[in-house]
C-alpha positions in Angstrom: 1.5 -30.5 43.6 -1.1 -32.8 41.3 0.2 -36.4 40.6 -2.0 -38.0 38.2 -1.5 -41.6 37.0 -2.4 -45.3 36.5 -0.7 -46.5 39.0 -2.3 -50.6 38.7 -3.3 -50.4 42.7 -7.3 -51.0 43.8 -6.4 -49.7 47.1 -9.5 -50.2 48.7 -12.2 -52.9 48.5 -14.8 -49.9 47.4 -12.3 -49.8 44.0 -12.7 -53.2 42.5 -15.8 -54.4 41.7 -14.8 -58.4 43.0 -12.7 -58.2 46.1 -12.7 -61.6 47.3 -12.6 -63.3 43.9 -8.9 -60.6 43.1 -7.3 -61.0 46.4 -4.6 -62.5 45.0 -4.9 -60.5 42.0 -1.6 -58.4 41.0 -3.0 -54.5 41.6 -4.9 -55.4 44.9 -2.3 -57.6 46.9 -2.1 -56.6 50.2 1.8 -54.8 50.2 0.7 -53.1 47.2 -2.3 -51.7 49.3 -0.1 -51.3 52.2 2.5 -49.1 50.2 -0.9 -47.0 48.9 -1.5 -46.7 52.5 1.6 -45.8 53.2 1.6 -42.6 50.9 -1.4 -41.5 51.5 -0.1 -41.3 55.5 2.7 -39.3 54.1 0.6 -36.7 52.9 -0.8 -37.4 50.0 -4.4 -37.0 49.6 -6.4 -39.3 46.8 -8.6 -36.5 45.5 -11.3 -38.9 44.0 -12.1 -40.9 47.0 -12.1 -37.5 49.9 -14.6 -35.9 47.1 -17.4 -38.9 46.4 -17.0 -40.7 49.9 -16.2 -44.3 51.3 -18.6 -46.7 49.8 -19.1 -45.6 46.4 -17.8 -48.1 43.8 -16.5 -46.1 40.5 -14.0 -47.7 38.3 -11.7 -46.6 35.9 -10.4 -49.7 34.3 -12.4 -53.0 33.0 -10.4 -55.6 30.9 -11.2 -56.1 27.7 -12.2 -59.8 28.0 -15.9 -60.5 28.6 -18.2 -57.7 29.1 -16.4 -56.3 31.7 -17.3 -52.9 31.1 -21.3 -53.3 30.2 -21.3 -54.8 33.3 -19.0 -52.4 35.1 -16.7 -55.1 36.7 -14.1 -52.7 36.6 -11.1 -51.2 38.8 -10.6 -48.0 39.8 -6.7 -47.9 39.3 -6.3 -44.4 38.0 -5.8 -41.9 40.4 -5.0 -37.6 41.4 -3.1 -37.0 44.3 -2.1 -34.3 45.2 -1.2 -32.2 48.5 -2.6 -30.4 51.3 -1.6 -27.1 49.5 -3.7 -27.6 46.7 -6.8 -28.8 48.5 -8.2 -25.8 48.9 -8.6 -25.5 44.8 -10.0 -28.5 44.1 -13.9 -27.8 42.3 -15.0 -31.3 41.7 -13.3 -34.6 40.4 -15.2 -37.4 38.5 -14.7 -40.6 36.5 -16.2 -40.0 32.5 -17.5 -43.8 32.8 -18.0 -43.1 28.9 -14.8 -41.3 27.8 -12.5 -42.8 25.0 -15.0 -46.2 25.2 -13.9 -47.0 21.7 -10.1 -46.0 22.1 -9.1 -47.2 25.8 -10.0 -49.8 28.2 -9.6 -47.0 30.9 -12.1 -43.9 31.2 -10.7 -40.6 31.9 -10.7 -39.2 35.4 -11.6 -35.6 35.4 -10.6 -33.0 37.9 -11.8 -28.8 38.3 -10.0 -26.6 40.1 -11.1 -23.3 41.1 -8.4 -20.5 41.2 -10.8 -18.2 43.8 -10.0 -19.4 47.1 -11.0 -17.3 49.8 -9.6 -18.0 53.7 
């Protein structure tokens, strides 16, 4: 099972580019990190962040005011989760920093999946 979404939640401080200066921003209060949390312990893995690592900062969202985006003070707020059973198919999963830049203020979150998987 893939579910794919904006779901308006920086669960981590690794996906917002300003984590002191948004905690009390809407999208990175702490219950709404704690419900993240919460799913993710059900079962739920967030493909992005088990295939580039703790500690990387890539964002999916900047606002439109300022130059948010040229100077990637973004959000990453878009996520795939999906389940332990499909796991084993997942290829590779990225964030097209320059995707639909003149059509969206979020970039498109790109996930492979291979259909060969051997035990």
């Amino acid at each position: 099972v893939l579910v794919v979404g904006d779901l308006n939640i920086a669960h981590t401080e690794d996906d917002i580019w300003n984590p002191k200066g948004n905690a009390r921003s809407s999208g990175f209060l702490p219950q709404e990190r704690e419900w993240f949390s919460e799913l993710l312990g059900d079962g739920w893995h967030d493909l992005f962040r088990e295939h580039v690592g703790e500690g990387v900062k890539l964002y999916s969202w900047w606002s439109n005011r300022g130059q948010a985006r040229a100077l990637d003070r973004g959000w990453r707020i878009d996520y795939m989760l999906g389940n332990e059973a499909l796991m084993p198919y997942v290829e590779s999963i990225r964030i097209d920093r320059q995707g639909g830049i003149d059509i969206s203020d979020h970039a498109p979150v790109i996930l492979e999946l291979n259909d060969a998987v051997t035990s």
